[in-house]
C-alpha positions as CSV (number, residue, x, y, z in Angstrom):
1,X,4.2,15.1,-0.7
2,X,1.3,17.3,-1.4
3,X,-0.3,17.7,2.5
4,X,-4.1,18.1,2.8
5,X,-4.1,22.2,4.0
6,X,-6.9,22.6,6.6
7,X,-7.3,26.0,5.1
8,X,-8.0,25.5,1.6
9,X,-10.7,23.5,2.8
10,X,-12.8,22.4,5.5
11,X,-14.3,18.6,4.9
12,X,-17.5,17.3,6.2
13,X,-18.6,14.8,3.8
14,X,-16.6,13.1,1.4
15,X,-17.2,10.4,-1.5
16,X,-15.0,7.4,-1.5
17,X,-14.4,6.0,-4.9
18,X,-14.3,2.0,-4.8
19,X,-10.5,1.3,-3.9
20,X,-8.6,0.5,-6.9
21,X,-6.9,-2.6,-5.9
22,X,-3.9,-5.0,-7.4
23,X,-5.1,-8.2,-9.3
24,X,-3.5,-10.3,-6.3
25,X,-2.0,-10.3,-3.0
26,X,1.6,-10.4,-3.5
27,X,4.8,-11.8,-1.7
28,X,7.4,-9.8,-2.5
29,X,11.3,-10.4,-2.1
30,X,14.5,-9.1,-3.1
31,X,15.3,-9.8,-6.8
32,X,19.0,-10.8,-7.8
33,X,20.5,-7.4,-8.7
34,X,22.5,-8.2,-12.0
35,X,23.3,-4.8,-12.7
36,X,26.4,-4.4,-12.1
37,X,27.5,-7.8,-13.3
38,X,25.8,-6.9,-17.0
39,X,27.3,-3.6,-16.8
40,X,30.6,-4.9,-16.1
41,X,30.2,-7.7,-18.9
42,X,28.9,-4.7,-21.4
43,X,32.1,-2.0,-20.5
44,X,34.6,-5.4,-21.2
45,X,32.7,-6.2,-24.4
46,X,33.0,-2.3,-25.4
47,X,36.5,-2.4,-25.0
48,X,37.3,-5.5,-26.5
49,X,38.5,-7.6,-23.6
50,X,36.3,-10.0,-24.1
51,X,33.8,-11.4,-27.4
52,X,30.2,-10.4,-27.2
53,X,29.5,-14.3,-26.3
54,X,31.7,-14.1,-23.5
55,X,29.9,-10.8,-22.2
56,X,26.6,-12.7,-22.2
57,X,27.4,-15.4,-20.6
58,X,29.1,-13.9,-17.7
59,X,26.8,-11.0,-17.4
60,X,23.5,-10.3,-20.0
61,X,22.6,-14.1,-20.6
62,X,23.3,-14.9,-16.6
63,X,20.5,-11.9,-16.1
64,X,18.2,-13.2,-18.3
65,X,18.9,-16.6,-16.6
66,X,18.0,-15.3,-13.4
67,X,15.4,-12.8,-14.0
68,X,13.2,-16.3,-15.6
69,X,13.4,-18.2,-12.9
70,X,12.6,-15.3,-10.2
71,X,9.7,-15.0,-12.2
72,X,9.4,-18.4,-11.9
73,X,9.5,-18.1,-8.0
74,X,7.6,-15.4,-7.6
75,X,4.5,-16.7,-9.7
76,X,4.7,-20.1,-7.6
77,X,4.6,-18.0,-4.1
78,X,2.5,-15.5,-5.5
79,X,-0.1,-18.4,-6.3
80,X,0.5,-20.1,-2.8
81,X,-0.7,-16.7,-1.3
82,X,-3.8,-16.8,-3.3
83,X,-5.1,-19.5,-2.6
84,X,-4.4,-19.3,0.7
85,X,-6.7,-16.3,1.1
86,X,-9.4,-17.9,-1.3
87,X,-9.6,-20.7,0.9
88,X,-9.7,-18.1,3.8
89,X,-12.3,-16.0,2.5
90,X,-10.7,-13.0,2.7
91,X,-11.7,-10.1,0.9
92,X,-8.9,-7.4,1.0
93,X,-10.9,-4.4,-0.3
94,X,-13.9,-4.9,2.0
95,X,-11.8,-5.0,5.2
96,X,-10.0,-1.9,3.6
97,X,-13.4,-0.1,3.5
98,X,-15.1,-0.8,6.2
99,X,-12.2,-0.2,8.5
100,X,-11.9,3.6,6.4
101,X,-15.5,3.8,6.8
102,X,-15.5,3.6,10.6
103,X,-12.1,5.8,11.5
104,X,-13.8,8.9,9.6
105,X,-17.4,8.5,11.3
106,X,-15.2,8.1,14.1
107,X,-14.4,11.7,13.4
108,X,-17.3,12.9,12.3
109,X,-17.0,12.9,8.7
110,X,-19.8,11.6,6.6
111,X,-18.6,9.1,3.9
112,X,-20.3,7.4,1.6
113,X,-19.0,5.4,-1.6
114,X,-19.5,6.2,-5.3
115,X,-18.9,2.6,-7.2
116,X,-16.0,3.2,-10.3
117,X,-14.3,1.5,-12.5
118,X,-10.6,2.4,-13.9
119,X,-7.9,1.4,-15.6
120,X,-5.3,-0.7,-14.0
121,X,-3.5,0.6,-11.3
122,X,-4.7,4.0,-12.5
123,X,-6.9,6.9,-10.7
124,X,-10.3,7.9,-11.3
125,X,-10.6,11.3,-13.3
126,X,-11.8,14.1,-11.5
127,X,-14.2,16.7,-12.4
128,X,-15.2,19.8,-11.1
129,X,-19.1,19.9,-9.8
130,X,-20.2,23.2,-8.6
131,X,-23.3,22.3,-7.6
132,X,-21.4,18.9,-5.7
133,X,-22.8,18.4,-2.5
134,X,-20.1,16.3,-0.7
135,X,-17.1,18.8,0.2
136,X,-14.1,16.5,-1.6
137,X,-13.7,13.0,-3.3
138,X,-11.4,10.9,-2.0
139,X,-9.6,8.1,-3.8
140,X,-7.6,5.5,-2.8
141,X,-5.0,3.1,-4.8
142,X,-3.5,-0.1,-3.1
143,X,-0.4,-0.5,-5.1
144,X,0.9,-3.8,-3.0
145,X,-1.1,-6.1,-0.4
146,X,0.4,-9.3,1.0
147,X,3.9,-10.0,2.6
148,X,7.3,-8.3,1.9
149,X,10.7,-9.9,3.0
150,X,12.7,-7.8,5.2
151,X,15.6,-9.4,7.4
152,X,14.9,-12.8,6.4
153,X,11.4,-12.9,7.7
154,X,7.9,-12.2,5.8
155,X,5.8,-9.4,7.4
156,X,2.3,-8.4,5.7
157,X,2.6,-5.3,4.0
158,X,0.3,-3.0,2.2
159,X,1.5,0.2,-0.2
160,X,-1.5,2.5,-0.8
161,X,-1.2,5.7,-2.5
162,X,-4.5,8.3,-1.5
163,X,-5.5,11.2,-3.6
164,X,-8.2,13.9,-2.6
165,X,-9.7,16.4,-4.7
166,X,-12.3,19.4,-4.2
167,X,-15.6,18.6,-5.1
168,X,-16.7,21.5,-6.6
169,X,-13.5,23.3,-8.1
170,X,-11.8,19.2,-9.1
171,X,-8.9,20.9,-7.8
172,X,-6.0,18.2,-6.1
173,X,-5.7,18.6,-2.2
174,X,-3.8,16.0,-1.3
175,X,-1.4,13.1,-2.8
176,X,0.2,11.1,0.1
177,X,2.0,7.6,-0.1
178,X,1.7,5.0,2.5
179,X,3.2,2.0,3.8
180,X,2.8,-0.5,6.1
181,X,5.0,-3.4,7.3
182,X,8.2,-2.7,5.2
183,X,10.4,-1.7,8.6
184,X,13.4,-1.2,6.3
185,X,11.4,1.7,4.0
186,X,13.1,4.8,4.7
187,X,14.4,5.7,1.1
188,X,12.2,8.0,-1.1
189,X,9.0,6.9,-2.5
190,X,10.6,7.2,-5.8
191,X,12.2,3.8,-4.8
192,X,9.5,1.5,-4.5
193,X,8.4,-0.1,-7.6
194,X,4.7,0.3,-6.7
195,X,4.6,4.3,-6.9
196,X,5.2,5.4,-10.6
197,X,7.1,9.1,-11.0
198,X,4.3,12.1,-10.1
199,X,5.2,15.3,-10.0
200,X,2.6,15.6,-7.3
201,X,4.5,13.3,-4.7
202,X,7.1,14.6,-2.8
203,X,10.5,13.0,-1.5
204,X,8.7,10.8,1.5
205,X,6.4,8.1,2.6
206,X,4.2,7.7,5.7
207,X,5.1,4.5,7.3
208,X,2.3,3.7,9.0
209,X,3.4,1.6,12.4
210,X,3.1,-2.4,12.4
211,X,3.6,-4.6,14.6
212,X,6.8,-6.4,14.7
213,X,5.6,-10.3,15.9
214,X,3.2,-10.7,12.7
215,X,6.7,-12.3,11.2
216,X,6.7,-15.6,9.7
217,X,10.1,-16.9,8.9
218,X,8.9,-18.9,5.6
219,X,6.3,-18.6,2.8
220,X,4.8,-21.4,3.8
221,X,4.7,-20.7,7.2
222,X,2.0,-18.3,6.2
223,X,0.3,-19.7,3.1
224,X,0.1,-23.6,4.6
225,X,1.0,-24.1,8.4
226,X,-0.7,-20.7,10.1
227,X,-3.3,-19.4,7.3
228,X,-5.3,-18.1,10.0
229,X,-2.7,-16.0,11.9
230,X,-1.2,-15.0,8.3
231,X,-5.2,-13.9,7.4
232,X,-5.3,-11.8,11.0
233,X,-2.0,-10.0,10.7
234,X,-3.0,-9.4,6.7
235,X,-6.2,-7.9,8.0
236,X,-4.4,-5.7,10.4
237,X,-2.4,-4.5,7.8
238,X,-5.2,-2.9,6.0
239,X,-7.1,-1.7,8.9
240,X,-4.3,0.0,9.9
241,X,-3.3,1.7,7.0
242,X,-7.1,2.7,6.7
243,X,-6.5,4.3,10.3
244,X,-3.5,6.0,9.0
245,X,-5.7,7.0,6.0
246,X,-8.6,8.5,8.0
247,X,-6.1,10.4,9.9
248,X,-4.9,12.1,6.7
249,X,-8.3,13.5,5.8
250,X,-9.7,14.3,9.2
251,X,-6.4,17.0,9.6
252,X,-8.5,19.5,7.7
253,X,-11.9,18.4,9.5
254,X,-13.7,21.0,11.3
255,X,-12.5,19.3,14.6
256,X,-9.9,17.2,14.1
257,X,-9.6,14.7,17.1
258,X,-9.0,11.3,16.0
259,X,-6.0,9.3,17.4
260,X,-4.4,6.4,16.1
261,X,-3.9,3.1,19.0
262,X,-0.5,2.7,18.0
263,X,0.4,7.0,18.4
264,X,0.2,9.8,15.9
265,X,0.8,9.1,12.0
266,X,1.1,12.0,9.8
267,X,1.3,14.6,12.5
268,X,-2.7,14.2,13.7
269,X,-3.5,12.4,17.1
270,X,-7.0,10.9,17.8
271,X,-9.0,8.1,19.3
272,X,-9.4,5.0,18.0
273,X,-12.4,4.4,16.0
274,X,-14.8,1.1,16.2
275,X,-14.1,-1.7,14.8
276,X,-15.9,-2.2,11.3
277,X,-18.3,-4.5,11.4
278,X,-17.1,-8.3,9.7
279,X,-13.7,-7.6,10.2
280,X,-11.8,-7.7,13.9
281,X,-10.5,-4.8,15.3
282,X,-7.1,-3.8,14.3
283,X,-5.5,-3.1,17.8
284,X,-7.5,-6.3,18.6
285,X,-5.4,-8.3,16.5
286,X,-2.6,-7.2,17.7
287,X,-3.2,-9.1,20.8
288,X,-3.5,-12.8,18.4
289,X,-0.5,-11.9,16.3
């Protein structure tokens, strides 16, 4: 994890890039591991105990098998989720922004956005502009936004990876992964599937706190019988990892002060900011969840 150094530089305003953002909310599960099974099949194939047919159909066909119809699955509860939030209105990345938006005037840094576009799941090139007049540009990449499966029960999870960059020298200042609402997610970041290898990014994750009775024991217990609680605990989610965000950049702020409702993330304490206007407040959800 590269850590934002309050004495490289000082921020006071910043320019937020538009937040790259997934094609889709997501539910994601726990695939069939048939790993072991095909390797087993392969090492008894090598060694002649059994034909190459035999192999595949106790170990490489049965994963094929399986990895088509979890794709199957997940494309069916993947499109239950979507429409669920069309239907809802939701808009992830506006609740995402406004909620960043507010935390950082909450601590006195000036924001202001600089629309971009990028590739897929990619960042924004940075170059250096001596005569910049922001102090850093800060960009942010939701890898995951939705619901994840942990213990049997679907929790709404976000996975956002944040970089920041000096304005003027282009130079990186920070590279932080964070994550909400995967309890389980202690491993390194290298494990998730939404964070590709980066020299840049250390052994760790910020798991930034949720709240544990935004459960919902079934997929359509939050895409047909409680859209609206599923839409609240979602939009928690996402103000509360821009919280956790905000708190990242205001450690090298001139005075850092901002606390997060829910207790320090990232080492940095502050208030809680106001809540963004056309969203509800995140701690206020808490309450309907």
């Amino acid at each position: 994890m590269l850590a934002l150094d309050a004495e490289q530089i000082q921020l006071n305003r910043v320019i937020l890039m538009s937040t790259g953002m997934p094609e889709r909310a997501t539910g994601e599960d726990m695939p069939i591991d048939m790993s072991v099974g095909n390797s087993t099949a392969q090492s008894m194939v090598n060694s002649g105990q059994v034909s190459p047919a035999a192999g595949a159909a106790g170990g490489i066909l049965g994963a094929l098998v399986v990895a088509a119809i979890d794709a199957g699955i997940d494309s069916n509860r993947n499109g239950k989720i979507e429409r669920m939030l069309t239907e809802q209105g939701f808009d992830a990345r506006a609740v995402f922004e406004e909620a960043l938006v507010s935390a950082l005037s909450a601590g006195r840094i000036e924001a202001s956005h600089k629309p971009v576009s990028r590739a897929k799941g990619t960042f924004v090139p940075v170059t250096a502009d001596p005569d910049a007049k922001h102090d850093a540009s800060v960009d942010v990449l939701i890898r995951q936004y939705g619901f994840t499966i942990d213990n049997m029960v679907w929790y709404p999870s976000v996975f956002a990876q944040v970089k920041i960059h000096d304005a003027k020298t282009g130079k990186l200042l920070m590279n932080d992964a964070l994550s909400y609402g995967r309890p389980g997610l202690q491993a390194p970041v290298q494990m998730s599937p939404y964070l590709p290898a980066d020299p840049n990014v250390g052994s760790t994750t910020i798991v930034v706190p949720y709240v544990l009775d935004s459960a919902f024991k079934t997929v359509d217990a939050y895409t047909q019988d409680e859209p609206e609680r599923a839409v609240a605990a979602l939009t928690h989610a996402l103000q509360r990892t821009a919280k956790a965000t905000a708190a990242l950049i205001l450690a090298a702020a001139p005075s850092s002060a901002i606390t997060i409702a829910d207790g320090p993330v990232g080492g940095v304490e502050a208030e809680t900011p106001a809540a963004p206007s056309g969203a509800p407040d995140a701690d206020a959800v808490t309450e309907t969840l």
